[in-house]
VEXVEXDO-672058 format. One line per 5 residues: their letters; for each residue x, y, z of C-alpha. Coordinates in pm, 1 decimal. Layout:
REM residues N
a = X Y Z  ... $
REM end
This chain:
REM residues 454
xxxxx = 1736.8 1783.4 -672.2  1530.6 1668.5 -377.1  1488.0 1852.7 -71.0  1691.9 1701.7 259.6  1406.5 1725.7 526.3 $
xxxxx = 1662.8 1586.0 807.7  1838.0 1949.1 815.1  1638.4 2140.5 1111.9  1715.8 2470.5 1289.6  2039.0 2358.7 1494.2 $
xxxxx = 2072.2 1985.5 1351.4  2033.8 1714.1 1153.4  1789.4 1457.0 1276.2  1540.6 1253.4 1031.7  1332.5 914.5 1002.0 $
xxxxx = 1561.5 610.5 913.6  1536.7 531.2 555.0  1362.5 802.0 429.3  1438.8 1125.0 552.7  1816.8 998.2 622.7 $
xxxxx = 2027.6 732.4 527.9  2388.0 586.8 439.4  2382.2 737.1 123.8  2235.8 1095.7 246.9  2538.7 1093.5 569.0 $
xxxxx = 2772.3 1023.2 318.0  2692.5 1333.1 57.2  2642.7 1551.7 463.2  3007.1 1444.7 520.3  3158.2 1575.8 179.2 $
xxxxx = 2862.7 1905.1 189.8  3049.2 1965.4 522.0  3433.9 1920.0 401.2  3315.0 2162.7 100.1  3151.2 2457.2 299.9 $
xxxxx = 3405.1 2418.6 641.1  3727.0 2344.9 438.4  3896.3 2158.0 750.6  4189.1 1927.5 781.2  4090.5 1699.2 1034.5 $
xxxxx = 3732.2 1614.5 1160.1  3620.8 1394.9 1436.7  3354.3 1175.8 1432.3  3108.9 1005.0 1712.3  2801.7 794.2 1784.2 $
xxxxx = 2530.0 685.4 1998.3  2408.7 345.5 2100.1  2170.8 363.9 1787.8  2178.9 44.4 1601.5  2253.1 298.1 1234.2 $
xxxxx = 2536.4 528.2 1442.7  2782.0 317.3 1374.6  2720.1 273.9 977.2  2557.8 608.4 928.1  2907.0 757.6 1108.8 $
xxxxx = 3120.9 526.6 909.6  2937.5 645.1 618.2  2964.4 1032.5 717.1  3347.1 978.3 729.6  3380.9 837.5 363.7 $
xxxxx = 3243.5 1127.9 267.0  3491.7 1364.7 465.2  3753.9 1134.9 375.7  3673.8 1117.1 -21.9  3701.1 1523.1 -12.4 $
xxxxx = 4073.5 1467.8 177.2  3940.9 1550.1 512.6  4113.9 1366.3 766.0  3907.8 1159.2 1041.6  3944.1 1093.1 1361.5 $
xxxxx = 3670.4 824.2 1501.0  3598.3 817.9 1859.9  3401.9 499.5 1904.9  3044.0 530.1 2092.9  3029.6 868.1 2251.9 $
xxxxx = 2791.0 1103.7 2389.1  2761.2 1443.8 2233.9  2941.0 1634.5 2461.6  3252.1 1384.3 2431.5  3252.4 1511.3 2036.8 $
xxxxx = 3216.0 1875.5 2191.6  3521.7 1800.0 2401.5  3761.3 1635.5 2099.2  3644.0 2005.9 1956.0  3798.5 2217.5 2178.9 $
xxxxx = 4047.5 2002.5 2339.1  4229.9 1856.5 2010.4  4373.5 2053.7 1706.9  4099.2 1994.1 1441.0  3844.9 2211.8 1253.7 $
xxxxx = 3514.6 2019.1 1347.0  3333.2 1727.0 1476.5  2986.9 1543.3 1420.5  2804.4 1339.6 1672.6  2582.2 1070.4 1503.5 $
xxxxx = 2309.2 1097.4 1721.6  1921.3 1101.9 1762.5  1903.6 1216.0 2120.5  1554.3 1119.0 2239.4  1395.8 1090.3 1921.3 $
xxxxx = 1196.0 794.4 1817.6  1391.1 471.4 1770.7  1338.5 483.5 1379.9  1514.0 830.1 1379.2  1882.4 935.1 1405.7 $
xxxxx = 2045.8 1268.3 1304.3  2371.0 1457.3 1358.6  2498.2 1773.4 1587.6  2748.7 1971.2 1357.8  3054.2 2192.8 1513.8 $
xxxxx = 3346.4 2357.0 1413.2  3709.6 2354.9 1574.9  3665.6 2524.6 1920.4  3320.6 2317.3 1970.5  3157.5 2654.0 1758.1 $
xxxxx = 2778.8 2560.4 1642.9  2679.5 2500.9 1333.7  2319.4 2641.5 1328.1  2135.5 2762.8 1018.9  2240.6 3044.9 968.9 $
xxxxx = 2647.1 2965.0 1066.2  2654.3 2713.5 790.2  2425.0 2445.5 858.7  2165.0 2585.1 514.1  2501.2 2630.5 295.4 $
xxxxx = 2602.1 2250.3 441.4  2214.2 2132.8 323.8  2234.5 2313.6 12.2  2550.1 2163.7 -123.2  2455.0 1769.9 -27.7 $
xxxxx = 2113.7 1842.2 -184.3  2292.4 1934.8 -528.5  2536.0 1631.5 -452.9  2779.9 1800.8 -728.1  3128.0 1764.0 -524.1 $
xxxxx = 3470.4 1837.2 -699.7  3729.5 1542.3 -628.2  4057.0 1528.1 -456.0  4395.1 1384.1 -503.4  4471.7 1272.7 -208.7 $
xxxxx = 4197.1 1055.1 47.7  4172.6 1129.9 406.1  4243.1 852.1 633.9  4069.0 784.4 924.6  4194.2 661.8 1265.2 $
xxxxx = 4053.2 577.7 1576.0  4148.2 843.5 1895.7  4049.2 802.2 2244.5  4062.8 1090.4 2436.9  3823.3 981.2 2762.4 $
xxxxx = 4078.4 1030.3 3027.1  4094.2 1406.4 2905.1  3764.5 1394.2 2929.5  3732.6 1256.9 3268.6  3982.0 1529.6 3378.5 $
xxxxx = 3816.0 1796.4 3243.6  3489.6 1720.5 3403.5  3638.6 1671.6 3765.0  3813.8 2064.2 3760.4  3425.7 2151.3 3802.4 $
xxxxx = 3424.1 2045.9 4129.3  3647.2 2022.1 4423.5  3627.2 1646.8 4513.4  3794.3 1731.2 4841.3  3442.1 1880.3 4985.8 $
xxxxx = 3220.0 1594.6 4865.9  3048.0 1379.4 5140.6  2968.5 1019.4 5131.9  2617.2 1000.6 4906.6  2460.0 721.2 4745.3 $
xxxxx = 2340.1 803.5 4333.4  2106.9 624.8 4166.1  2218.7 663.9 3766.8  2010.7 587.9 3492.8  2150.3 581.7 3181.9 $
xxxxx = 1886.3 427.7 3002.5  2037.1 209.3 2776.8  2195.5 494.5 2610.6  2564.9 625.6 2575.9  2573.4 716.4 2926.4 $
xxxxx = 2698.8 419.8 3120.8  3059.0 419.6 3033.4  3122.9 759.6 3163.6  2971.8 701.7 3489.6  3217.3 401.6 3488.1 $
xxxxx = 3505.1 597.1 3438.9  3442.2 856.3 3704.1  3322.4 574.2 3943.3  3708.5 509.0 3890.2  3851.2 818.8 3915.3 $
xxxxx = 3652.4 908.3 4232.6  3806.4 536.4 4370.5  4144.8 698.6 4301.1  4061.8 991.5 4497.0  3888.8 900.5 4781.9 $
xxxxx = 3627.6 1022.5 4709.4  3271.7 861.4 4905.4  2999.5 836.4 4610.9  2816.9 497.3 4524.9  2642.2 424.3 4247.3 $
xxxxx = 2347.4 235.8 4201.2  2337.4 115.9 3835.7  2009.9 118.5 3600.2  1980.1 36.2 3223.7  2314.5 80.9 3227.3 $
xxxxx = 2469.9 -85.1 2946.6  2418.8 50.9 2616.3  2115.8 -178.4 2408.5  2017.2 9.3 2037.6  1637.0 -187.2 2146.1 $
xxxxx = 1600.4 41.8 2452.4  1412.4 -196.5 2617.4  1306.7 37.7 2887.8  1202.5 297.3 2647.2  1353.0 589.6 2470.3 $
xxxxx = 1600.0 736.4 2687.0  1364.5 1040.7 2716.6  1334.6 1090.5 3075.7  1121.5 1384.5 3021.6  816.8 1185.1 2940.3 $
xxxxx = 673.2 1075.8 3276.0  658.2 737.4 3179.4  1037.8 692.7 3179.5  1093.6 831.5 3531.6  949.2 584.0 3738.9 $
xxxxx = 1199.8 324.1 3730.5  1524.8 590.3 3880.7  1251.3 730.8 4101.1  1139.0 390.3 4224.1  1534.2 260.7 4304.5 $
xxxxx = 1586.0 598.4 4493.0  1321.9 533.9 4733.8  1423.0 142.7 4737.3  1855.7 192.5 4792.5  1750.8 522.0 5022.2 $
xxxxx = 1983.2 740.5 4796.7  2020.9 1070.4 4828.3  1925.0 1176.9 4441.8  1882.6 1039.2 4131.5  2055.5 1112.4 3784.3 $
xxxxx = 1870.5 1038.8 3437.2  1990.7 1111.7 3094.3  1844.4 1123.3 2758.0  2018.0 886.3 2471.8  2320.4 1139.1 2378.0 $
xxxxx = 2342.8 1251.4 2785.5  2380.5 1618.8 2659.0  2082.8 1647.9 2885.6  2061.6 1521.5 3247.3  1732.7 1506.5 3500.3 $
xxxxx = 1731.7 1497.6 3843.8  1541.1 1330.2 4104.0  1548.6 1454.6 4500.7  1586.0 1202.7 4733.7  1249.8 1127.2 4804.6 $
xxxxx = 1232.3 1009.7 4412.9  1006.8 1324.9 4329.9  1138.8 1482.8 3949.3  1266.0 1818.2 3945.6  1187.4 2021.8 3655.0 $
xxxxx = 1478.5 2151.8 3464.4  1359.0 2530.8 3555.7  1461.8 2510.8 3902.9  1811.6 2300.6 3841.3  1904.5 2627.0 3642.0 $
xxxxx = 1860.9 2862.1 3947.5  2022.8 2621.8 4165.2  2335.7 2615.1 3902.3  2304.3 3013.5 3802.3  2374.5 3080.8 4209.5 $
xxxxx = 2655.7 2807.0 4259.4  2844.5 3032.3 3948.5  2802.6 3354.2 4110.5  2960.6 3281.1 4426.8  3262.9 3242.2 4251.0 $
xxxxx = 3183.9 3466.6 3963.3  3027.8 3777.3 4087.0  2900.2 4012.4 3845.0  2880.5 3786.9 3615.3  2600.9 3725.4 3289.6 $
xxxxx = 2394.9 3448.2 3332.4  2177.4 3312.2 2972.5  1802.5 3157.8 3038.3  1603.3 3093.7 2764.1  1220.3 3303.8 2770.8 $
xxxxx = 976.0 2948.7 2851.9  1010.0 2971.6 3214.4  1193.9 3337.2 3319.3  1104.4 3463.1 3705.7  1284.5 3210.0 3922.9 $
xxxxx = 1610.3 3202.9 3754.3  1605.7 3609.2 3695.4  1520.4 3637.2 4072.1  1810.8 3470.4 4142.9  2046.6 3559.6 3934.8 $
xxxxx = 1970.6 3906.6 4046.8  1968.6 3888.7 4380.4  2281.7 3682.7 4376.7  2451.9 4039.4 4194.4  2447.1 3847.3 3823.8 $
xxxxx = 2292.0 3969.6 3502.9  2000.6 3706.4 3355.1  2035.4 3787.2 3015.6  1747.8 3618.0 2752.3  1794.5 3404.3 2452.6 $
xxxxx = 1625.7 3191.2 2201.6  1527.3 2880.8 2268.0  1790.8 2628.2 2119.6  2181.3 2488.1 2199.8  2324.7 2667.5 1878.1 $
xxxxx = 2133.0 2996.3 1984.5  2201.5 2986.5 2350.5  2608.6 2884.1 2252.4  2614.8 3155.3 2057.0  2460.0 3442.1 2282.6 $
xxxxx = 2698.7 3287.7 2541.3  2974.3 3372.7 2340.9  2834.9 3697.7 2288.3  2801.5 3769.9 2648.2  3105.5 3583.2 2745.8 $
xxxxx = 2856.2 3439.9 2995.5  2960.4 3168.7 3254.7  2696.8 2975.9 3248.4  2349.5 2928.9 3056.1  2056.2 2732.2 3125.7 $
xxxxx = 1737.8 2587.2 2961.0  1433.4 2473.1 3164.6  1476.6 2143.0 2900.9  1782.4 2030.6 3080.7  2039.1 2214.5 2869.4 $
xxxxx = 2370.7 2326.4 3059.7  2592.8 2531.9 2903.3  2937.0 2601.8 3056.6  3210.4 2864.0 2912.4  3497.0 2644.5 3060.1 $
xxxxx = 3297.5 2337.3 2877.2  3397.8 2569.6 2535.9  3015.1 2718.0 2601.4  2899.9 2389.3 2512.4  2626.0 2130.7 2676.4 $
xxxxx = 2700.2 1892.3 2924.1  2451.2 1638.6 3091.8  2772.8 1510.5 3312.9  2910.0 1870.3 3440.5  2540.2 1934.4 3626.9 $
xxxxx = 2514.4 1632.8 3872.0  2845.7 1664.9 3955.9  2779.4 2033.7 4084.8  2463.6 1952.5 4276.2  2665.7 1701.9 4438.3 $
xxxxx = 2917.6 1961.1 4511.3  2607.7 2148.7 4692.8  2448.9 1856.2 4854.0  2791.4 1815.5 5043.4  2885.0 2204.2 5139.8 $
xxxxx = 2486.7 2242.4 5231.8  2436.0 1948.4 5403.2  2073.7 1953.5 5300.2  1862.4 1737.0 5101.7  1820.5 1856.1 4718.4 $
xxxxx = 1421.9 1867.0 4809.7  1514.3 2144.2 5042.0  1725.2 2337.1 4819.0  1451.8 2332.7 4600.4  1124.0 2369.1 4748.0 $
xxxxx = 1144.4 2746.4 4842.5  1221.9 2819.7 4465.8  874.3 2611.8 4305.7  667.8 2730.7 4599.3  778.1 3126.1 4497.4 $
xxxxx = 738.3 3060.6 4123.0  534.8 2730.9 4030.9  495.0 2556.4 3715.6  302.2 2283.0 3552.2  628.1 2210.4 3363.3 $
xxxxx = 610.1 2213.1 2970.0  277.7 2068.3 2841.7  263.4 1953.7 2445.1  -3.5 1958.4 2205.5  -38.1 1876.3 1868.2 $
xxxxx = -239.4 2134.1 1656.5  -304.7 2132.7 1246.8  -209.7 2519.0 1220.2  33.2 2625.1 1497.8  80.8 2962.5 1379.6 $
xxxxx = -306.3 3047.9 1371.7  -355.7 2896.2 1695.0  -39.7 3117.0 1892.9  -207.8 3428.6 1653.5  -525.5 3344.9 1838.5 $
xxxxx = -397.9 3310.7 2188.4  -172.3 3658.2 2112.8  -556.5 3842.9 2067.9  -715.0 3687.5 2343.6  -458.7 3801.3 2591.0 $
xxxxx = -297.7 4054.2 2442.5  -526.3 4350.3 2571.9  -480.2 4219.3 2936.1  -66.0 4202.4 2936.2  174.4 4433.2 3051.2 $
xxxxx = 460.8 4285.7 2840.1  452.3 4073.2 2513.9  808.4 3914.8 2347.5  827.6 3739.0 2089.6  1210.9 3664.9 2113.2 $
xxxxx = 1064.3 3247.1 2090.7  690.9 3224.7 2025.6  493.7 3452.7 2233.6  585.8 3505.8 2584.3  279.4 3722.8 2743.6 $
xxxxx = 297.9 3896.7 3127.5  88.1 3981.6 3353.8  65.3 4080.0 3762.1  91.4 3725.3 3889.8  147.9 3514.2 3639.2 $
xxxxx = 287.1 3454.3 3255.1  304.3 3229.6 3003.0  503.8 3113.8 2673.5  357.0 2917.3 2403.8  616.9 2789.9 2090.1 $
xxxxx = 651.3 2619.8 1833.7  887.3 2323.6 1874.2  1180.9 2342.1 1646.0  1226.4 1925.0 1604.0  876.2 1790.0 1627.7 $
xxxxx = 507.8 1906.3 1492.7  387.0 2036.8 1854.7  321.7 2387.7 2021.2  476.5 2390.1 2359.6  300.3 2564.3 2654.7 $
xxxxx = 500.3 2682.5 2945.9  285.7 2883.2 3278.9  400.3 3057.5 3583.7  296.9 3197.2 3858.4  429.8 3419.1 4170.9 $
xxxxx = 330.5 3202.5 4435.6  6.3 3081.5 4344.1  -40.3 2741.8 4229.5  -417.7 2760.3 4222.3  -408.2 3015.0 3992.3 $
xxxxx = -113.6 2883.2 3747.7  -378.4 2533.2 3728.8  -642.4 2810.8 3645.1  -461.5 2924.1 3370.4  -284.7 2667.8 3273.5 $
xxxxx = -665.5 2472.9 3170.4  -746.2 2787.4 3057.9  -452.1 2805.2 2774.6  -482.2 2417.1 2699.1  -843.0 2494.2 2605.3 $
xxxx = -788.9 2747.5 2357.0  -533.4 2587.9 2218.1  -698.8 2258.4 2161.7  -1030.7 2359.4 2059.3 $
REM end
């Protein structure tokens, strides 16, 4: 029996050919009909070239154990979460790599509800049994049909916002070459229906498994400089980017500058608790100050959890919290079944852009001036847990506070840090703030990189 090494913390997501294959999504899909017992599953994929056959192959295995399937064609992650909690089944699987390499794919795992299937919920017990590959057969075979449930979809996003208040704006979208485009088409509709005044400007919109503009990673600097070079060109008012499963979304002001996830979650946390006072409000502990500023002052609770969708799902159920956000461009609604959405976040902003009638550079820059950040900086070390050990003594007679709910998270009088290791790729991820001084958070900042690449 040889190990799986595609099974992660909160996912599946492995090298093409070795770590995963046709053969290994098959033996997932009966592993997952064995340990969740369901009726009827659905299945979706990205605009990887493998989705489609590595999905196909995924639901001959749920069908040989009599699970029926329900295939929903090229989706994004969060239209999976939706069939989850929206329809009457007991699960669903995105085929998906996100922004992985493009030899990689993978697979997001939930129950009926949209409920996460992280390690310890399932997703060891799921690895376990498709490692043995020793699977008792079944009279009857599942049968699999195809479902479309977009305009549900569609709905569902639009009671986020009331379309009524939005003002004529101009939004550059890049989906970049991903899954994204056809939503964007679809609400470009709707909003025709309704009156309401948003234009699109289109890049790499069409779906192409080359991605011949890149990964659709539009974390990595090089991938932002084509949605920030069309803002400045059509004069738009922001710009939208999403990564290849558009469970995440990045936004760009309107002069074409990148906004770091961090400061998108502060913005969000106070749009909820206008209409939800007193309510919780889930960060993760990278980047902390801004968003618990905030969230206090607006009369919500910030309340801390692991870095991670399955954790920060999970603590939102706990907490019954109404929204949760990571600096990484994770937004997590409860009326979205607690789940990620990379569509529900733009739509909001442009919610705020019209009541406000300011510019998203103005809603913004008060928040990075009061608590800056470099933004997460990666580095690849041989021994990541000796290097965060040796960080943790350097520092560790000089902080006020030390956590180690993810990593180490240190504090001091003006300024703090986190350092992690990631849970998908072999890299320690530094995150630095300040209170106002951005002279000092470069200080520190060079000061961290150094000792953790010597």
């Amino acid at each position: 029996m040889s190990e799986l090494t595609c099974f992660k913390a909160y996912d599946i997501r492995g090298q093409l050919g070795t770590q995963l294959n046709e053969d290994i999504a098959y033996r997932i899909g009966r592993a997952f009909a064995e340990q969740i017992k369901p009726h009827t599953v659905a299945v979706g994929g990205d605009a990887r070239e493998t989705s489609e056959s590595l999905k196909l192959a995924l639901a001959a295995g749920l069908q040989d154990s009599g699970v029926n399937v329900l295939d929903l064609g090229m989706t994004g992650t969060e239209e999976v979460y939706f069939a989850a909690m929206h329809l009457a089944i007991d699960g669903a699987i995105e085929v998906t790599a996100s922004h992985n390499p493009i030899d990689y794919n993978g697979m997001k795992l939930v129950k009926g509800g949209a409920i996460p299937i992280s390690g310890d919920t399932g997703l060891e017990a799921i690895k376990s049994l498709a490692e043995k590959n020793e699977f008792s057969s079944v009279n009857i075979k599942g049968c699999i049909e195809q479902v479309n449930i977009l305009a549900d979809y569609i709905e569902h996003l639009l009671t986020f916002i009331d379309v009524t208040k939005i003002k004529p704006l101009k939004l550059v979208v890049n989906s970049g070459n991903g899954s994204a485009g056809h939503v964007i088409d679809l609400l470009e509709s709707s909003f025709a229906k309704l009156n309401v005044p948003i234009e699109f400007v289109k890049l790499h919109h069409q779906p192409d498994h080359t991605f011949p503009h890149g990964i659709p990673n539009p974390l990595l600097p090089e991938n932002r400089a084509a949605t920030s070079d069309a803002v400045i060109k059509y004069n738009a008012d922001m710009g939208i980017a999403w990564d290849g499963d558009f469970d995440r979304c990045f936004l760009f002001d309107e002069k074409g500058q990148f906004i770091e996830g961090y400061y998108i979650v502060g913005l969000l946390a106070e749009a909820f608790l206008q209409k939800n006072k007193n309510a919780k409000i889930i960060h993760d502990p990278r980047l902390t100050w801004n968003t618990e500023d905030i969230v206090s002052k607006a009369g919500g609770i910030p309340v801390q959890s692991k870095t991670g969708h399955a954790f920060i799902k999970e603590r939102m159920r706990a907490e019954d919290a109404v929204y949760g956000g990571e600096m990484s461009a994770h937004h997590y609604f409860r009326d979205f079944a607690y789940c990620d959405s990379g569509m529900i976040p733009w739509l909001l902003v442009t919610e705020l852009l019209s009541i406000k009638n300011v510019p998203l550079s103005a809603m913004v820059a008060d928040r990075i001036s009061k608590f800056p950040s470099p933004g997460e900086i990666n580095s690849i070390v041989d021994c990541p847990d000796s290097v965060i050990e040796k960080v943790l003594t350097t520092y560790s007679d000089r902080a006020i506070a030390i956590d180690k709910t993810d990593g180490i998270s240190m504090s001091f009088d003006t300024w703090r840090f986190n350092l992690r290791k990631s849970n998908t790729e072999p890299l320690l991820r530094l995150n630095v703030e300040t209170r106002g001084n951005e002279m000092l958070m470069q200080e520190k900042t060079s000061e961290l990189l150094s000792l953790i690449r010597k």
